[in-house]
C-alpha positions as CSV (number, residue, x, y, z in Angstrom):
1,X,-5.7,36.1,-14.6
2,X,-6.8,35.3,-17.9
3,X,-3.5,35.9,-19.5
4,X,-1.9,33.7,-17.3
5,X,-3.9,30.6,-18.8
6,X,-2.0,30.0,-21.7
7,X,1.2,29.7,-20.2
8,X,-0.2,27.1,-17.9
9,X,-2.1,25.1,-20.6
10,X,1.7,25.1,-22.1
11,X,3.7,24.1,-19.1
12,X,0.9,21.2,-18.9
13,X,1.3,20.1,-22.5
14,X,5.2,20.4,-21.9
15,X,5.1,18.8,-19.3
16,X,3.3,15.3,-20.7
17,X,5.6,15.5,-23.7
18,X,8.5,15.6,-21.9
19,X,7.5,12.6,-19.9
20,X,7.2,10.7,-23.3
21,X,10.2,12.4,-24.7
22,X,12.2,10.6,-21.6
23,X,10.2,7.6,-20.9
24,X,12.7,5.4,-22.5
25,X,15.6,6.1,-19.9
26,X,13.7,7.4,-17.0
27,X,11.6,5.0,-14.9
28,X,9.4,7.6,-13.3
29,X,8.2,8.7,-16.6
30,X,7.5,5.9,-17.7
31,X,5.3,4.7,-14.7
32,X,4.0,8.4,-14.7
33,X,2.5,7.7,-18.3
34,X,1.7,3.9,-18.1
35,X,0.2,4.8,-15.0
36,X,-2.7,7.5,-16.7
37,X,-3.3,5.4,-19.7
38,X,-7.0,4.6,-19.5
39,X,-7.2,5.9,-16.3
40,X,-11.1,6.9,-16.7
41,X,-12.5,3.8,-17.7
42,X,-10.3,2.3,-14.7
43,X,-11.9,4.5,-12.2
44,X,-15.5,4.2,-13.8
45,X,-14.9,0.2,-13.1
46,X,-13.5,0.6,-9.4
47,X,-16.4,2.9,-8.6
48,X,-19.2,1.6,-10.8
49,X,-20.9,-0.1,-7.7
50,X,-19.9,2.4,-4.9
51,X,-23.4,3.7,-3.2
52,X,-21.0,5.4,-0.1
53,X,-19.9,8.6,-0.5
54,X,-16.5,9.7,-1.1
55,X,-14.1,12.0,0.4
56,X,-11.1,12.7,-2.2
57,X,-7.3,13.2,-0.8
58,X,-4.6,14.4,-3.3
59,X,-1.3,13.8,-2.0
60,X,1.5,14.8,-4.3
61,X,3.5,11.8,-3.0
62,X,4.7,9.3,0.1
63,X,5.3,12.1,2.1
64,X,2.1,14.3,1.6
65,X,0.0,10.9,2.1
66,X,1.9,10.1,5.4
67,X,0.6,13.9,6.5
68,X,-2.8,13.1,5.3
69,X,-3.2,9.4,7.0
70,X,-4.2,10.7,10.3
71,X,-6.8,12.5,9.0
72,X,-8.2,9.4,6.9
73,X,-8.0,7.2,10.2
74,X,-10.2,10.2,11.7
75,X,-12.6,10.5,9.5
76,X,-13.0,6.5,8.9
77,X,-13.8,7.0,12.8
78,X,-16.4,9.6,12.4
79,X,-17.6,8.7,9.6
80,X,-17.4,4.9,8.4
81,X,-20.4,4.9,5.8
82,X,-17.9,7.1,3.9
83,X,-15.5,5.9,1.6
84,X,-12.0,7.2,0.7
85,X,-10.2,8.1,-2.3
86,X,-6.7,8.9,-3.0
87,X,-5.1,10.3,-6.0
88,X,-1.2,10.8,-6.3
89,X,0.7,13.2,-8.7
90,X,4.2,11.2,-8.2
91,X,4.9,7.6,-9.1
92,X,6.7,7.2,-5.9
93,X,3.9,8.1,-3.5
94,X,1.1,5.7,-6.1
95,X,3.6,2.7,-6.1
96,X,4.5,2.7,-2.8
97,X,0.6,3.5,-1.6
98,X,-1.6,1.3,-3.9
99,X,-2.3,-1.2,-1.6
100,X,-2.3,0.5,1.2
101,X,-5.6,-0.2,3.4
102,X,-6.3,3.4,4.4
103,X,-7.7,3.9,1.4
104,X,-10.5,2.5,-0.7
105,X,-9.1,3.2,-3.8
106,X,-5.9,4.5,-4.8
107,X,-5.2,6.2,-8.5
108,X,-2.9,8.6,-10.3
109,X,-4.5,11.8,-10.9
110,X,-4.7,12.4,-15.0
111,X,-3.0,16.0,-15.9
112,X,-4.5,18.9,-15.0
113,X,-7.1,20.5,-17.9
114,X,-11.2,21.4,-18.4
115,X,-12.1,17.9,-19.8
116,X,-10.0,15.7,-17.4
117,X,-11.4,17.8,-14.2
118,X,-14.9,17.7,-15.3
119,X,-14.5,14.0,-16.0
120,X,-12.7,13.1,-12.7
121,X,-15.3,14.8,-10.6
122,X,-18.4,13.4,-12.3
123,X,-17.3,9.6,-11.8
124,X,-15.8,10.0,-8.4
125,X,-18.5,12.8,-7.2
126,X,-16.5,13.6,-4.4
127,X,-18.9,15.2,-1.0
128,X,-15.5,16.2,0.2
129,X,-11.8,17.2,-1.5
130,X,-8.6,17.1,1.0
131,X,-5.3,18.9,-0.7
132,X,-2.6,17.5,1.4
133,X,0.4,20.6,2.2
134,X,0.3,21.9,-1.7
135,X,0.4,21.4,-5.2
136,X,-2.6,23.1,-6.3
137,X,-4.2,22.4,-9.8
138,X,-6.4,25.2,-11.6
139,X,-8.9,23.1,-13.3
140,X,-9.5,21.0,-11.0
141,X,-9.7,23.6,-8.0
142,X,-12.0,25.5,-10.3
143,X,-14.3,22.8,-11.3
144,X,-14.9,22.0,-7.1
145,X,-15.5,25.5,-7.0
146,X,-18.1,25.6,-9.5
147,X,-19.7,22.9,-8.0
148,X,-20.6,23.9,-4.8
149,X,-18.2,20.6,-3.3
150,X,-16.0,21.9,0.0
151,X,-12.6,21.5,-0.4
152,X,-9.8,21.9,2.3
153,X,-6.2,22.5,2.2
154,X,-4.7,20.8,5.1
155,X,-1.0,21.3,6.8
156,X,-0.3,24.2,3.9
157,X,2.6,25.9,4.2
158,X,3.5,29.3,2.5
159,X,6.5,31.2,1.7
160,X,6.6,35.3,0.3
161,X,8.6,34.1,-2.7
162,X,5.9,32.0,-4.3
163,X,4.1,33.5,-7.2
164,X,0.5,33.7,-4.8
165,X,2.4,37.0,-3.1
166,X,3.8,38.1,-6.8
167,X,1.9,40.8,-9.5
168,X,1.9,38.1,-11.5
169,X,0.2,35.5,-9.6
170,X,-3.5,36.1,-10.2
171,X,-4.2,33.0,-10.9
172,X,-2.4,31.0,-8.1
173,X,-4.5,33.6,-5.9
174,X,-7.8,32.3,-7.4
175,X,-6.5,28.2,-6.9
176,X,-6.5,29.6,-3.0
177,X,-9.9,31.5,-2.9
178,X,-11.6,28.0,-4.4
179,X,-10.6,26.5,-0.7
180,X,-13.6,26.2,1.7
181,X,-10.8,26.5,4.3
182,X,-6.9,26.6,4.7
183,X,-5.4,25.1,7.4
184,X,-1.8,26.1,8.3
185,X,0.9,25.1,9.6
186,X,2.9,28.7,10.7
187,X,2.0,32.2,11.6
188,X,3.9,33.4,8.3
189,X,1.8,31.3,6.4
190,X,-1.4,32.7,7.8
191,X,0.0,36.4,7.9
192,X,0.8,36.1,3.9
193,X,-2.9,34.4,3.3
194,X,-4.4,37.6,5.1
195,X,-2.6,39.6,2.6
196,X,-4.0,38.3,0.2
197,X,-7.9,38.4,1.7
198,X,-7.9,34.9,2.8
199,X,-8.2,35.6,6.3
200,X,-11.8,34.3,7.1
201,X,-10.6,31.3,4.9
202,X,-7.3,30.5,7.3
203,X,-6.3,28.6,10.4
204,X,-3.2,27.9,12.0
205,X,-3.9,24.3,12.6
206,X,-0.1,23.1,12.8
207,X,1.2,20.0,10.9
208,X,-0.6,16.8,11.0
209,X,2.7,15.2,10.8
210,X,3.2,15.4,14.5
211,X,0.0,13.0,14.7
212,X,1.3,10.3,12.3
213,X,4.8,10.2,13.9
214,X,3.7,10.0,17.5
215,X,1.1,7.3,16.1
216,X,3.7,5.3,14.7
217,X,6.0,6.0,17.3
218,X,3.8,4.3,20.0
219,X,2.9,1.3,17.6
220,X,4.2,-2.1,19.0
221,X,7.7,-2.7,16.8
222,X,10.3,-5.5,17.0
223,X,13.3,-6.7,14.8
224,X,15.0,-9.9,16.5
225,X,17.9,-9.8,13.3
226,X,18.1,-6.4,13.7
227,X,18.1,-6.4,17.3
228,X,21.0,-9.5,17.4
229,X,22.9,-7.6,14.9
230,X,23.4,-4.5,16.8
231,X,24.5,-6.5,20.1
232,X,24.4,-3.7,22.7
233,X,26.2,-1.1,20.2
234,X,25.5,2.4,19.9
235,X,24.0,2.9,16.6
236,X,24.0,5.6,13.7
237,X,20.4,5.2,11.9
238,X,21.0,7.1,8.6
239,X,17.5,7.4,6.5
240,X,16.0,8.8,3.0
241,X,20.0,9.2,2.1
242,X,21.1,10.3,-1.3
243,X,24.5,9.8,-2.3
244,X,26.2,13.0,-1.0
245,X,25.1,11.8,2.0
246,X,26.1,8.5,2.0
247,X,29.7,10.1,1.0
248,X,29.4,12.6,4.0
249,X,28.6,9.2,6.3
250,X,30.8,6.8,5.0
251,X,34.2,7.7,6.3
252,X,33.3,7.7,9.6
253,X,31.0,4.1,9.7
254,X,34.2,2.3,7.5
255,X,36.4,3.6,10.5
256,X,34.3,3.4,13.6
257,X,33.7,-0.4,13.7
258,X,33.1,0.3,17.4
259,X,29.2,1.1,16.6
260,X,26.8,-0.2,14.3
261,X,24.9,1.8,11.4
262,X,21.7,0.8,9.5
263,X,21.4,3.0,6.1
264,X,18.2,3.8,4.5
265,X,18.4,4.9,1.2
266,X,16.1,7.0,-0.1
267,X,16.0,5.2,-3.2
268,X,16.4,1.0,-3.3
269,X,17.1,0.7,-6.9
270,X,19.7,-1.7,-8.3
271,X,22.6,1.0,-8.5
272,X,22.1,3.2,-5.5
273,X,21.6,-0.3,-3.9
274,X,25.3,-0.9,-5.5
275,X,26.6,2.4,-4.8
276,X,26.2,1.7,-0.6
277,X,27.8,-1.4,-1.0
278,X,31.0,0.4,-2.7
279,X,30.8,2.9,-0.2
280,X,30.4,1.4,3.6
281,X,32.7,-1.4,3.4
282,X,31.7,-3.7,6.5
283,X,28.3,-3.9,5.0
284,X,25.5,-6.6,4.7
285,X,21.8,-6.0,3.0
286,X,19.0,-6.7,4.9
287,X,17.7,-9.1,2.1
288,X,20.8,-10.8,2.5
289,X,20.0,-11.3,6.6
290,X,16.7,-12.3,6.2
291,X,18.5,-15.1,3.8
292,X,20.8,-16.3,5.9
293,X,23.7,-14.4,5.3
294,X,26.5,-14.3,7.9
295,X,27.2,-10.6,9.3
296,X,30.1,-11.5,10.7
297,X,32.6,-8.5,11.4
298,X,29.8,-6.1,9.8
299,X,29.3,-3.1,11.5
300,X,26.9,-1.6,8.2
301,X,23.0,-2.6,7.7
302,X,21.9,-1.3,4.5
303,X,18.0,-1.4,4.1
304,X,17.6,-2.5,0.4
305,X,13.6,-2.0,0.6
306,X,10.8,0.8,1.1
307,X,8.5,0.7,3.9
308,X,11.1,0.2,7.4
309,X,13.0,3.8,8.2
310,X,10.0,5.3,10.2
311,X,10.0,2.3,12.6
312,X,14.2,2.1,13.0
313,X,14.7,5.0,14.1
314,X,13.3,3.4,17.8
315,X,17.0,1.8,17.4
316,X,19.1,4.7,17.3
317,X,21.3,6.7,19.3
318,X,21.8,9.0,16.9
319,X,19.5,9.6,13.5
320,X,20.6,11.1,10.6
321,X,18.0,12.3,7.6
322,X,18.8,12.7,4.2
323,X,18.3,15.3,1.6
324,X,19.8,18.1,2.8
325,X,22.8,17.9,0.8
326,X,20.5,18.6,-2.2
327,X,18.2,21.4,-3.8
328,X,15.4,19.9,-2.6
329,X,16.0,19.7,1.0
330,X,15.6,17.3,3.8
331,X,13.7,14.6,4.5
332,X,10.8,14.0,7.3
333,X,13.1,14.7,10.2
334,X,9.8,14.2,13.0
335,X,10.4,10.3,12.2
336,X,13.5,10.4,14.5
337,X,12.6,13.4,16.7
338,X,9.6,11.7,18.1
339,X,11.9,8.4,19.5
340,X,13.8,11.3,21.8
341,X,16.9,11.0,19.8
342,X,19.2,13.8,17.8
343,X,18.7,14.7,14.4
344,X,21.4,15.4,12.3
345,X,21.1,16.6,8.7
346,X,22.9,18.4,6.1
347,X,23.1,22.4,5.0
348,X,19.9,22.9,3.2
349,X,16.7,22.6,5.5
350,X,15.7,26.8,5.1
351,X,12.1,25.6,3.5
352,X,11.6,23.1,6.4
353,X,10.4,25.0,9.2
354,X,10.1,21.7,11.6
355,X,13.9,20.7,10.9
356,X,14.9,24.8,11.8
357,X,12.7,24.7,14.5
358,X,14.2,21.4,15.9
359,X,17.6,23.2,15.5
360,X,15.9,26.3,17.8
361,X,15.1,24.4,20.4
362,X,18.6,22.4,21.0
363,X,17.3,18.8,19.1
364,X,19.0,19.1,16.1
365,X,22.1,20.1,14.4
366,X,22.7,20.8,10.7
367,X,26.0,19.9,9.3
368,X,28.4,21.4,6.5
369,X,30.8,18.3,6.0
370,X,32.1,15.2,6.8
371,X,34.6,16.7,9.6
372,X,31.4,18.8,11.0
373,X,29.4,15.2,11.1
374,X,32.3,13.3,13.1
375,X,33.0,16.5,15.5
376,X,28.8,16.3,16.3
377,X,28.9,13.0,16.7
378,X,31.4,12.4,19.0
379,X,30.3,15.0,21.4
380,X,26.7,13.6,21.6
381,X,28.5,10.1,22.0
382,X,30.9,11.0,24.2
383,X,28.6,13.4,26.8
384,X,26.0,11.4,28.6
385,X,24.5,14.9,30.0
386,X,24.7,16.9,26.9
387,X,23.4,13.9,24.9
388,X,20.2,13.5,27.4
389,X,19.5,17.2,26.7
390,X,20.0,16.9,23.3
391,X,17.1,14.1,22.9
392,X,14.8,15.6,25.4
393,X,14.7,18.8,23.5
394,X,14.0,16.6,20.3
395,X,11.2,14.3,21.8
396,X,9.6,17.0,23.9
397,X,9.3,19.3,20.5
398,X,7.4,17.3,18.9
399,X,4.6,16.0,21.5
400,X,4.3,19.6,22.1
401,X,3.0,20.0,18.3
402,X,0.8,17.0,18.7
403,X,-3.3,17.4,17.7
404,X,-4.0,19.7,14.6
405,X,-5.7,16.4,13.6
406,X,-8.5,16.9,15.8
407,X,-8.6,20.2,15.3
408,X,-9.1,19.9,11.8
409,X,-11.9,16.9,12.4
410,X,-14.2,19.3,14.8
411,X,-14.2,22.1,11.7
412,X,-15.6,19.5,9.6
413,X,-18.0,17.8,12.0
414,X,-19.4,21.5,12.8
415,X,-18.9,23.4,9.0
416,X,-18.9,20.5,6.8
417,X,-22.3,18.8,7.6
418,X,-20.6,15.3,6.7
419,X,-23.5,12.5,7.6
420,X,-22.9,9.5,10.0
């Protein structure tokens, strides 16, 4: 393992010179790095008159914090003399979660290395640590470790291609042995732990994202602009798009005037903002209806801010989620699922085993083109008793995977010895 340190101690440095290198044209860099300067002497001052103790999530963004929030509601139930922290890796997940009321205190986590974990932990003194799904950092695992302080991995997720199931991955391997526990979200998962001699350490818990989504799902929700705007039409809700999809979409809103589409771009800055309007062409922004603006003859909502998509998808007939026209994959597809409506996505959802799953079980389909979405489309549209089938297979999938929350809480209340 040893060996292996240098070359991480280098991607690190690389890493936070790159940032700098590209601050000037990149926005995430530059909130990445503004957002670490002085980030001790912050944190000292947040917690300087804290006597509660704290339990520590890291969430490497939005979507990691979303899987982690039903176990923060939990333990603020269980245990409310106990505080919560949460550190993000990503821009994205801090700026949109700073405020949010879950949390006690929300920071960026400062780069990975000896001095910065030793420091973190000794001002935050954490009685618990909660790694949300992955991204696993050595010093700081190792400093927990050392330190007698339980950590958990929760809603992991594991595949034989990453470098814990490689010869060269000794040091990966000892990130996963500094875990108190890991809870899973597969079989495969735990299977390729095992291998490894993690079994004693391992649960197949599921994925605490079936929690949240059902949670928001039943959450009292109305929109009388959106509601007016749609009229009784069958509607298209398109979320977390990135411009392939958006070009994949657009043929079929600008010619289908018939139905109504609300767009949820995964990002809301100026020129994707710009790039919807150039593509749907009977559109109106929702800033723009909450103006005034008449949407006459407008059959095209774009959502031009964060925060809406997991609540409209209660107005669709049909939901489409983004990403999966890209490396990276799609999007949180249990957003829609959960309303009892079809999901529809794009060609690259392999490392998602809840969107392939959903396709399993006859809730979702995954799409190659534009002529693949319209021919999907119009059969779900067009068949009242394929369509029903279609959204009880989606809706009945995912209360089925409900409660790895609560199983998750009892190992703590009876391994943990958190205090009330």
């Amino acid at each position: 393992m040893k060996w292996q340190l240098p070359f991480y101690n280098l991607f690190l440095s690389l890493y936070v010179f790159v940032a700098h290198v590209i601050k000037g044209g990149n926005k995430k860099a530059a909130l990445w790095l503004k957002g670490r300067k002085d980030i001790f002497e912050k944190l000292a001052l947040a917690l300087k008159n804290n006597k509660a103790p704290i339990i520590w999530f890291h969430c490497a963004s939005i979507g990691e914090f979303e899987q982690g929030r039903p176990l923060m509601e939990q333990l603020k139930l269980k245990f409310p003399n106990y505080k919560i922290l949460v550190s993000f890796f990503s821009p994205s997940g801090y700026e949109a979660k700073k405020d949010d009321s879950i949390a006690d205190w929300v920071f960026y986590l400062p780069i990975d290395g000896s001095k910065n974990a030793e420091k973190w932990l000794s001002i935050v003194q954490p009685s618990l640590v909660v790694f949300v799904k992955y991204e696993f950092w050595y010093y700081y695992l190792k400093r927990i470790h050392e330190k007698n302080i339980p950590a958990i991995l929760v809603s992991g997720i594991f595949r034989s291609n990453q470098p814990f199931f490689k010869w060269y991955g000794g040091l990966h391997r000892y990130m996963l042995h500094c875990f108190k526990h890991l809870f899973v979200q597969n079989e495969q998962s735990n299977q390729l732990l095992t291998k490894i001699g993690l079994e004693q350490k391992t649960t197949v818990m599921g994925d605490t994202r079936f929690d949240r989504v059902i949670h928001i799902a039943k959450e009292f929700y109305e929109n009388n602009l959106i509601e007016q705007l749609i009229d009784n039409r069958q509607v298209i809700v398109a979320g977390s798009t990135w411009t392939e999809d958006d070009e994949v979409l657009d043929h079929f809103a600008n010619t289908h005037q018939e139905l109504f589409f609300i767009i949820a771009p995964h990002e809301v800055d100026e020129d994707r903002i710009a790039e919807c309007k150039n593509l749907y062409k009977h559109h109106i922004c929702y800033s723009d209806l909450l103006a005034g603006v008449t949407a006459e003859n407008k059959n095209v909502l774009i959502i031009d801010n964060i925060g809406m998509l997991s609540k409209l998808y209660r107005y669709a007939t049909i939901a489409y989620v983004g990403g999966a026209f890209g490396d990276d994959g799609v999007h949180n597809v249990l957003e829609a699922a959960v309303y009892f409506k079809p999901v529809v996505f794009g060609p690259v959802y392999d490392k998602f085993v809840e969107a392939a799953s959903l396709i399993e079980v006859g809730g979702a389909f995954s799409i190659e083109d534009a002529l693949h979405l319209e021919k999907i489309f119009i059969q779900l549209l067009s068949d009242p008793e394929y369509y029903g089938k279609v959204c009880n297979s989606a809706g009945n999938f995912v209360l089925q995977h409900a409660g790895s929350t609560y199983g998750i809480i009892q190992f703590i209340q009876e391994n943990l010895r958190l205090t009330n």
